[in-house]
C-alpha positions, 0 to 999 in steps of 0.5 A, a space after each residue: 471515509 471509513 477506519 479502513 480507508 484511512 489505515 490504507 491512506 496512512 500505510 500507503 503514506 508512510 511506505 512511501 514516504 520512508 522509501 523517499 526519506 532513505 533515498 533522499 538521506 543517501 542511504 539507497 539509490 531508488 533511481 536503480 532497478 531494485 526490489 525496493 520498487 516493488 514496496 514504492 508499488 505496494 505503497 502507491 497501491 495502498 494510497 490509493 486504494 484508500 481512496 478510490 476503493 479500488 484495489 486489485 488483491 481484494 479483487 483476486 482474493 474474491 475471485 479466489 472464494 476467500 470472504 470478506 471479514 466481518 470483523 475489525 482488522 488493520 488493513 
């Protein structure tokens, strides 16, 4: 596994796991249709993504002509 996979893996972790934490302590009701269900998918996707290397805004931002880095990044 590479550096970027695991920053994906630890994100997509730590998204979910504070949406989990907030609505487990009472402070949000994920069990209503909210905008906080859009992070719950960006966090699921970043999970993921980390390890199956599949991610779908990679594959629109290279259909778009916007190339790959070279270099280090965070995510």
């Amino acid at each position: 596994m590479t550096v970027n996979q695991f920053v994906r893996i630890v994100a997509g972790f730590f998204i979910m796991a504070s949406l989990a934490l907030a609505h487990f302590s009472g402070q949000l009701d994920m069990s209503r249709l909210s905008w906080l269900w859009f992070t719950a998918f960006v966090g699921a996707n970043l999970f993921q993504s980390g390890f199956t290397k599949f991610c779908p805004l990679d594959t629109i931002l290279k259909k778009l002509g916007v190339p790959e880095s070279t270099g280090n990044s965070c995510a």
